[in-house]
PDB file as gemmi writes it, atoms N, CA and C in Angstrom:
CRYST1    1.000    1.000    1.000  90.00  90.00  90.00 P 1                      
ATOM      1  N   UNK A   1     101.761 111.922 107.847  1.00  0.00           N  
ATOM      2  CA  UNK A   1     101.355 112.398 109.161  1.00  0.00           C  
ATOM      3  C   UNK A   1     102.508 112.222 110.148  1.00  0.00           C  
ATOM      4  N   UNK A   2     102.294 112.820 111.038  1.00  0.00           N  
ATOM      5  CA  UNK A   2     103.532 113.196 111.778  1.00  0.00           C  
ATOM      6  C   UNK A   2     103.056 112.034 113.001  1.00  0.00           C  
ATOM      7  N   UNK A   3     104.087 111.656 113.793  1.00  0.00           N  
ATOM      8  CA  UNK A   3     104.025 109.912 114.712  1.00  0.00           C  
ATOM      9  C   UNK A   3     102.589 110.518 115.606  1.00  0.00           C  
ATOM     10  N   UNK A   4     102.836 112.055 116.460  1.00  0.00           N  
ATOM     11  CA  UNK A   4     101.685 112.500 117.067  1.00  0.00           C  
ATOM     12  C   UNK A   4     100.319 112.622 116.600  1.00  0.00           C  
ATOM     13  N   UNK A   5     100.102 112.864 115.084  1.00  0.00           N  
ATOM     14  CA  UNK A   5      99.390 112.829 114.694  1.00  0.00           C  
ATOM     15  C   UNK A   5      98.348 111.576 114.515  1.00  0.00           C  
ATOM     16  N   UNK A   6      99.076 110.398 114.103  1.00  0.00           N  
ATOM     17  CA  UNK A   6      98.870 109.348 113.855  1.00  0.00           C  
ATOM     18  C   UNK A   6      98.385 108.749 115.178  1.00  0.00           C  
ATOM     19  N   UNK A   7      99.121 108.748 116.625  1.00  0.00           N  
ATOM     20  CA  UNK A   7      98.752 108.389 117.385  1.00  0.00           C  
ATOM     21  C   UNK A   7      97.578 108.944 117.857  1.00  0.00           C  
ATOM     22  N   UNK A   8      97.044 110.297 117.804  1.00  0.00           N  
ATOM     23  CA  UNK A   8      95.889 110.707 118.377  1.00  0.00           C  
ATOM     24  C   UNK A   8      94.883 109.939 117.427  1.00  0.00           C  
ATOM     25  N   UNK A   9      94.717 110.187 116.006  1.00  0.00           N  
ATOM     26  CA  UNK A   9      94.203 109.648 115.277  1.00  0.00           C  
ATOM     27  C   UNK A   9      93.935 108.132 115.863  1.00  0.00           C  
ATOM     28  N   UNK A  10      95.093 107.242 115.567  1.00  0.00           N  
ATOM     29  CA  UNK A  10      94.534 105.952 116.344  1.00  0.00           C  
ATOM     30  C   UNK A  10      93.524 105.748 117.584  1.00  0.00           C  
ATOM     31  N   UNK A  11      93.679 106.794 118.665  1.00  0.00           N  
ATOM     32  CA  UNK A  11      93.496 106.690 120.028  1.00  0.00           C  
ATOM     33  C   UNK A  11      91.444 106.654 120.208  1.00  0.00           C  
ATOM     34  N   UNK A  12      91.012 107.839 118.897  1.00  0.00           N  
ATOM     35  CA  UNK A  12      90.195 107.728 118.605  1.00  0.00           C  
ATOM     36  C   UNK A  12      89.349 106.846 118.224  1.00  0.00           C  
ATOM     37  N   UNK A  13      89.971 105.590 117.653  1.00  0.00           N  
ATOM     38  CA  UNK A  13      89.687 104.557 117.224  1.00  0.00           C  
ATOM     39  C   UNK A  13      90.114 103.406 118.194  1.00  0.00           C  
ATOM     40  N   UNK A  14      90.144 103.463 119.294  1.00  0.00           N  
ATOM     41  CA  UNK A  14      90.833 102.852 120.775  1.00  0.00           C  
ATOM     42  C   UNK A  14      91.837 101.834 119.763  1.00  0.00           C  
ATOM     43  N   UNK A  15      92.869 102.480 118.762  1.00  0.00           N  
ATOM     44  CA  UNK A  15      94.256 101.633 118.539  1.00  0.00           C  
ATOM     45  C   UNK A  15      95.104 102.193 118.781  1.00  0.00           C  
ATOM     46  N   UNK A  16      96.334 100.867 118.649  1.00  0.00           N  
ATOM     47  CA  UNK A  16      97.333 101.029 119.933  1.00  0.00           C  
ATOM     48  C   UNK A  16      98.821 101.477 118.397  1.00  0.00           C  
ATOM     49  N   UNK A  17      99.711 102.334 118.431  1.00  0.00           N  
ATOM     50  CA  UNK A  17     100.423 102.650 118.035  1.00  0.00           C  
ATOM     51  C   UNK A  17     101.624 101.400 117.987  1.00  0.00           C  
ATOM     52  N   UNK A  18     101.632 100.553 118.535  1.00  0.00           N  
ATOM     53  CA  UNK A  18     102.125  99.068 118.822  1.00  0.00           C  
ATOM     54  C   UNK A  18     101.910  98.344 117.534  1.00  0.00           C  
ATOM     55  N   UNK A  19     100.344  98.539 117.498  1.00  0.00           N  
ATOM     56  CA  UNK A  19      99.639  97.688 116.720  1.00  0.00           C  
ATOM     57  C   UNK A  19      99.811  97.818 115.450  1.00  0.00           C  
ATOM     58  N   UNK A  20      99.748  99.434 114.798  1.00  0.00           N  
ATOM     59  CA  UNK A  20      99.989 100.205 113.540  1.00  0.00           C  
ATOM     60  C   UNK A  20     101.518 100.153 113.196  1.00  0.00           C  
ATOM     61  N   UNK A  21     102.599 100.255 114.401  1.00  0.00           N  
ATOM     62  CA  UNK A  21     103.479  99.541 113.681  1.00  0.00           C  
ATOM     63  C   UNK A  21     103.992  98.497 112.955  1.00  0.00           C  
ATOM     64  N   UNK A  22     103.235  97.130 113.828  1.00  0.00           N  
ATOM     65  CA  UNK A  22     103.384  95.940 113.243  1.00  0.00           C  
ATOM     66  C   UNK A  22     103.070  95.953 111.644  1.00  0.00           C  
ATOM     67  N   UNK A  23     101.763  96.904 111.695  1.00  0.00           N  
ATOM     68  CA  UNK A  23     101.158  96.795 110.353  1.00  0.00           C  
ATOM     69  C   UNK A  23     102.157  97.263 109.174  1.00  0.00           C  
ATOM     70  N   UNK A  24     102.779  98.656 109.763  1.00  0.00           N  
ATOM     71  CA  UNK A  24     103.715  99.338 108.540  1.00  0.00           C  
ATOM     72  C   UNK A  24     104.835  98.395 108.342  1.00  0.00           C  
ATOM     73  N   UNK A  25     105.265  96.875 109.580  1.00  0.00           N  
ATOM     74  CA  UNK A  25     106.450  96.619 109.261  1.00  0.00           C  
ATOM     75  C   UNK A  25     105.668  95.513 108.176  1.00  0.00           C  
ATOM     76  N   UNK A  26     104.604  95.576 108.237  1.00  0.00           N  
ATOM     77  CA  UNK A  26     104.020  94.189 107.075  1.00  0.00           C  
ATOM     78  C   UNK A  26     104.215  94.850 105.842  1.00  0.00           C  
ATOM     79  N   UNK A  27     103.724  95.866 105.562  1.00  0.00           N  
ATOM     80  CA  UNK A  27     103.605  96.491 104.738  1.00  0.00           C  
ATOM     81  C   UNK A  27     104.904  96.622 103.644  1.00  0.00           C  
ATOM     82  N   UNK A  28     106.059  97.118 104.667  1.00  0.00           N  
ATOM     83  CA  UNK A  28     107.071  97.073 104.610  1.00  0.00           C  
ATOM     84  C   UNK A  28     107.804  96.040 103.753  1.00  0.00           C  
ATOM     85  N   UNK A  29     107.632  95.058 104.664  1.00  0.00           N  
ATOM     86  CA  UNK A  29     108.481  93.368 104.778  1.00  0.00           C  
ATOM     87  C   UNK A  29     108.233  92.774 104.272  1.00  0.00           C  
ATOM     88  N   UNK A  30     106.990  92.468 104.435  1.00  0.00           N  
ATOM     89  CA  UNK A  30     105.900  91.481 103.287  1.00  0.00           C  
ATOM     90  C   UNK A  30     105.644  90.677 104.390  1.00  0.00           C  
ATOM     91  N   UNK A  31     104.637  89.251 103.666  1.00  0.00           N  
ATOM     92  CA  UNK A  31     104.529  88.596 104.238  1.00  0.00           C  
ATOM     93  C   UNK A  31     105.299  87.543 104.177  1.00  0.00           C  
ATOM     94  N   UNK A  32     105.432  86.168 105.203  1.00  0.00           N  
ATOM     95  CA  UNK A  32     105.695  84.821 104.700  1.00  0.00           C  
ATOM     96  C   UNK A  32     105.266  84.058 105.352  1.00  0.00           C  
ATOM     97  N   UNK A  33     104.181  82.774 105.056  1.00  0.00           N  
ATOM     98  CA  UNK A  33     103.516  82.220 106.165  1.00  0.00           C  
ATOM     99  C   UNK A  33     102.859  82.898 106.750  1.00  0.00           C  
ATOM    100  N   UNK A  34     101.964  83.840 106.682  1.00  0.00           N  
ATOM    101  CA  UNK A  34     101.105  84.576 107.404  1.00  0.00           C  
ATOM    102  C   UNK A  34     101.883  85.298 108.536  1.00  0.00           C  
ATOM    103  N   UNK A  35     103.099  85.615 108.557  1.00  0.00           N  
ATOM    104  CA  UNK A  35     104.313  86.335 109.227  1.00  0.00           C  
ATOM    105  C   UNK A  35     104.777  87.732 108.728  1.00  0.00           C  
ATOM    106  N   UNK A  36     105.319  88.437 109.071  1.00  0.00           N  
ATOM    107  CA  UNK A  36     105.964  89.347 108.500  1.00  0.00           C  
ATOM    108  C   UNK A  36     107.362  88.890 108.345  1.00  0.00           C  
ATOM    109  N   UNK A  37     107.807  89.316 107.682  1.00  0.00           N  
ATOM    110  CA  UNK A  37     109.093  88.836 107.290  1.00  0.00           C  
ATOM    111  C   UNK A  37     110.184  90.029 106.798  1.00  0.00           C  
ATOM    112  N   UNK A  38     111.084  90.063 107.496  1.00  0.00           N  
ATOM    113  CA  UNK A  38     112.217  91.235 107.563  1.00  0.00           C  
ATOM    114  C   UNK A  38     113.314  91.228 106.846  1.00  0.00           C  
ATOM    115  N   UNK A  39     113.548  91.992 106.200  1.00  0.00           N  
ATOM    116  CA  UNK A  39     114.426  92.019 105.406  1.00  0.00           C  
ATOM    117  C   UNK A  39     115.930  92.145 106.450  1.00  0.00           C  
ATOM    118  N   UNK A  40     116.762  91.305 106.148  1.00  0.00           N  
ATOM    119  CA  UNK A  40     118.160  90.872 107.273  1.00  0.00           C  
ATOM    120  C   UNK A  40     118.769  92.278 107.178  1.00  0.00           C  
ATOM    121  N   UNK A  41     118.758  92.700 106.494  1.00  0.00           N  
ATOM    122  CA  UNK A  41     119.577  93.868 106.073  1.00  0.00           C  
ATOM    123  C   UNK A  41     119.338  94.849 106.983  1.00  0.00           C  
ATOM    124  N   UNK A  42     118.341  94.896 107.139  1.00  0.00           N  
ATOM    125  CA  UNK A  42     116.879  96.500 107.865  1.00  0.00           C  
ATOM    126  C   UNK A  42     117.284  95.925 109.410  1.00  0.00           C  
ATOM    127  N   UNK A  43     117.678  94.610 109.854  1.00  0.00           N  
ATOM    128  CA  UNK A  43     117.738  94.362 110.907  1.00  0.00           C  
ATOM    129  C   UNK A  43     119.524  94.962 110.959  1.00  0.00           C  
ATOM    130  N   UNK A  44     120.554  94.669 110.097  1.00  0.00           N  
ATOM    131  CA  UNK A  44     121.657  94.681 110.709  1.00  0.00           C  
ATOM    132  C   UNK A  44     121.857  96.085 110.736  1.00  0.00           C  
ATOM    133  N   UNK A  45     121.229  97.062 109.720  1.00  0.00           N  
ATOM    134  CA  UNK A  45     121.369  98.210 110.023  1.00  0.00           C  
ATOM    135  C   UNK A  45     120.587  99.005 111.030  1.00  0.00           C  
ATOM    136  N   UNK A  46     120.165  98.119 111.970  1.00  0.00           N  
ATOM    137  CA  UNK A  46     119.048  98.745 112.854  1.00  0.00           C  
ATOM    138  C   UNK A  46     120.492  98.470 113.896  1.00  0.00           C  
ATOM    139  N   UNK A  47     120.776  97.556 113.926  1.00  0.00           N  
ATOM    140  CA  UNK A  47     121.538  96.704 115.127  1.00  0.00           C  
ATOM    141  C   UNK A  47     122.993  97.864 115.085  1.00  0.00           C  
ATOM    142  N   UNK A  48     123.526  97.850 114.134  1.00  0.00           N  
ATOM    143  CA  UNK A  48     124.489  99.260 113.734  1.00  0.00           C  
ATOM    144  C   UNK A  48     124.385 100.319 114.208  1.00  0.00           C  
ATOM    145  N   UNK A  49     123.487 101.050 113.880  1.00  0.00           N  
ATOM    146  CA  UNK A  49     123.012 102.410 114.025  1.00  0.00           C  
ATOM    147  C   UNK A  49     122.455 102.526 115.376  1.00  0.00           C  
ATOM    148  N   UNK A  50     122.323 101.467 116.455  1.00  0.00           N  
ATOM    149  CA  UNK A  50     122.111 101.641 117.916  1.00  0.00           C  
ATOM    150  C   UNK A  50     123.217 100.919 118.494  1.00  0.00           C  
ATOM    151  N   UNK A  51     124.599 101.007 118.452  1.00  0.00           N  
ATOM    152  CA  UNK A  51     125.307 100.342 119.603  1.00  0.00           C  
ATOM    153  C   UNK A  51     125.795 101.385 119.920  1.00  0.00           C  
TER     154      UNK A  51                                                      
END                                                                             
């Protein structure tokens, strides 16, 4: 689904697109300690690809 899509979809369900991200980064990342947990890598290439 496309980000618009998803968000109307949520909105229907009074959720917050905030919220559904956290979820995909769990999904993503995994857990640790009841945390999400990020792979260092996904961060330095985030940190890269925006200066």
């Amino acid at each position: 689904m496309l980000k618009k899509e998803v968000i109307k979809e949520l909105k229907k369900h009074n959720l917050k697109w905030e919220d559904f991200i956290d979820f995909m980064l769990c999904q993503a990342a995994g857990i640790k300690n009841g945390e999400p947990d990020y792979y260092e890598w996904d961060v330095k290439i985030f940190i890269n690809n925006n200066k």
